[in-house]
N, C-alpha and C positions, 0 to 999 in steps of 0.2 A: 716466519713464513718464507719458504723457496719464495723464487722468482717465478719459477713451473707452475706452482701450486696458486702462485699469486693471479697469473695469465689463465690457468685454466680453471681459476672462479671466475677470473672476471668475462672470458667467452663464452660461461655456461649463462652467467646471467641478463650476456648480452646477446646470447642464443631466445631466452625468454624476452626480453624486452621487441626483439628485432620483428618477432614472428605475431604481429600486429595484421588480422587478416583484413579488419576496416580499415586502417594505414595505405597496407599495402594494396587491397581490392581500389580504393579512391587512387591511391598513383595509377594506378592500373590503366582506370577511365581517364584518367588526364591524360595520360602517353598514347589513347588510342584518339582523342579528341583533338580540336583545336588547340592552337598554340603549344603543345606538348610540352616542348624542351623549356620554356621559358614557367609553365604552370607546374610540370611537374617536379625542374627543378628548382624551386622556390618550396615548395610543399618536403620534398627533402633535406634542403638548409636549415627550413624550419623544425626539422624534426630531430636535424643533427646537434642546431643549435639548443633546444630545450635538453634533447639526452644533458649535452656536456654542464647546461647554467645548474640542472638540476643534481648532476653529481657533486658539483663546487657547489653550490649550495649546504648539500648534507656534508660535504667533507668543514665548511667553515664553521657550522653550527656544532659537529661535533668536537672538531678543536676550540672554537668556543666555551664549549662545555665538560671538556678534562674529558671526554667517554673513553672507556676503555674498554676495548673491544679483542684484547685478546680472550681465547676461546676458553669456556670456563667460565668470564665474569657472567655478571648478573643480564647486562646489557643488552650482550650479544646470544648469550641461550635464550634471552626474554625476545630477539628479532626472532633468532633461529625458529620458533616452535611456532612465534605467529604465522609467519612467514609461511611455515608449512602447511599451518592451518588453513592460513588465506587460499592458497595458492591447490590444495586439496578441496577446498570447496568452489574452487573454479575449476578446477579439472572436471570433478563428477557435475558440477550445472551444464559445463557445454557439453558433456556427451548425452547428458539424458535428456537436455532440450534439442541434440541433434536428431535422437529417434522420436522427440513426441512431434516435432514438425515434419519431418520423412523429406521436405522438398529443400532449397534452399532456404540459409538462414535468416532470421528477421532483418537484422541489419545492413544484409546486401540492399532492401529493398530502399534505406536510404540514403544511399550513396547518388542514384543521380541528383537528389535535390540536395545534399550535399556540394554537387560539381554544378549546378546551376548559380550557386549564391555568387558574390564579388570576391575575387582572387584574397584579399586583405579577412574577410571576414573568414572565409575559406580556411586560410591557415591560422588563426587564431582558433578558432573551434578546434582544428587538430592541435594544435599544440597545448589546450585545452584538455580535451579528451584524453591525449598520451600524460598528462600529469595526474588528472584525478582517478585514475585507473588503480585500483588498487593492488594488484598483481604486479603492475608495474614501479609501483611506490615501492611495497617490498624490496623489489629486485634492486631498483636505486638504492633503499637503504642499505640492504647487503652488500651493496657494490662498494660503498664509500667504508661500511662497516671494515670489509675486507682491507680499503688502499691506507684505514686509521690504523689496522693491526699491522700491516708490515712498517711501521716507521718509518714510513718513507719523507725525501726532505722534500721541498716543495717543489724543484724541477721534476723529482720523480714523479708527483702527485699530478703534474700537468702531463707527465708522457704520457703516463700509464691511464690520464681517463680521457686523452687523444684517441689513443689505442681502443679503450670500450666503447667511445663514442662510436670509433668507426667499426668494432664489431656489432653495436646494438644499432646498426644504420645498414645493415648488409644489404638486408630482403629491400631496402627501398634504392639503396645505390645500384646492384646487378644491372634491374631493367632499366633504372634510368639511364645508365651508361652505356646499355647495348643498343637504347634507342636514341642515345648522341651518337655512337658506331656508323650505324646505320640502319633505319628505322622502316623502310621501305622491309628490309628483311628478317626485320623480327616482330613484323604486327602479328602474323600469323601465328609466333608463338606465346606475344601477350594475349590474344584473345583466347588460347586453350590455357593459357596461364588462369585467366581470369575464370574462364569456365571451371576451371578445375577448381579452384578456390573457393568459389562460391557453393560448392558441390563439399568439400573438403576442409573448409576453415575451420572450420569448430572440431572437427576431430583431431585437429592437427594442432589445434591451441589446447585441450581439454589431454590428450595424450601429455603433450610438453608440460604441462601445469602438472599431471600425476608424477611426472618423475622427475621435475626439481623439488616437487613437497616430498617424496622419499627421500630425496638429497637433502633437504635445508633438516628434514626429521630427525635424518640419523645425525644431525650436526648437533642438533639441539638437545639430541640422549645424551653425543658423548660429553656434550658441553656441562649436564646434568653430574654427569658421573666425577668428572674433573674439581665439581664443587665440593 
């Protein structure tokens, strides 16, 4: 696997992981709330740091485990089709529980008691919730699946899931860092951020989830055909 080909699996999947509209709605309220800079970024560390333990995780269990994951084996077509499956039946649940509820989504409603609880408990729930996500397991597994196919040696292994860490950390980095900028001048466009989100999340996760399961789909035919 190019180095190209390698970088733009791993932005696509850190394109899915990033786009966390609970994640990102709860920063949201923390940067328009007290203490911002100090809650919200702690709530981002924490989220960068679970992406990266949870790639080195799957990357040490599968060198543990001899997988091989070039494309074709059993392995990788047997993540490929779940994968698509999973990630296909998330796409069609949020769009069609976006039109049976017509207003905002359920979840927005509990983000403030979310940002009420203790800062500690706080981010344990999110870092919590970002692993048992099943959409988002996928994506980690294909991530790591991907950094085991290019045989990369171990510094490569640390650049390269640096590099996804900080793609699959985007949507939470932007605002945090334009409201370390200066924050006086961008409440007014978190708060149409958040509006917007809350209006928009589900169609914008339910959209992305139908066209990485076309993606991981046709991975998992050609990988079929190769057998």
């Amino acid at each position: 696997m190019s180095q190209a080909t390698l970088w733009a699996e791993l932005v696509a999947y850190g394109s899915g992981i990033t786009l966390s509209p609970l994640h990102i709605g709860l920063l949201l309220l923390l940067l328009l709330g007290p203490q911002p800079l100090r809650r919200g970024g702690l709530l981002v560390l924490g989220w960068m740091i679970t992406v990266a333990l949870m790639v080195v995780l799957l990357l040490t269990a599968g060198h543990g485990l001899l997988l091989t994951m070039a494309q074709g084996s059993s392995h990788r077509t047997g993540l490929d089709l779940l994968a698509a499956g999973a990630l296909l039946a998330l796409g069609i649940k949020e769009l069609l529980s976006r039109e049976e509820e017509g207003n905002t989504p359920g979840w927005t409603r509990q983000l403030d008691r979310f940002c009420a609880m203790p800062l500690p408990l706080l981010l344990g729930i999110s870092s919590g919730l970002e692993v048992i996500s099943p959409d988002d397991l996928f994506l980690f597994a294909k991530t790591a699946s991907a950094l085991l196919a290019s045989g990369l040696n171990r510094l490569q292994e640390v650049l390269y899931t640096a590099g996804f860490t900080l793609v699959a950390s985007l949507a939470l980095l932007i605002p945090f860092l334009a409201v370390l900028i200066g924050r006086e001048q961008v409440l007014p466009l978190l708060e149409r951020a958040k509006q917007l989100l809350f209006l928009r999340g589900d169609l914008l996760v339910g959209g992305l989830s139908l066209v990485l399961a076309g993606y991981m789909g046709w991975q998992g035919i050609e990988g079929l055909q190769l057998r």
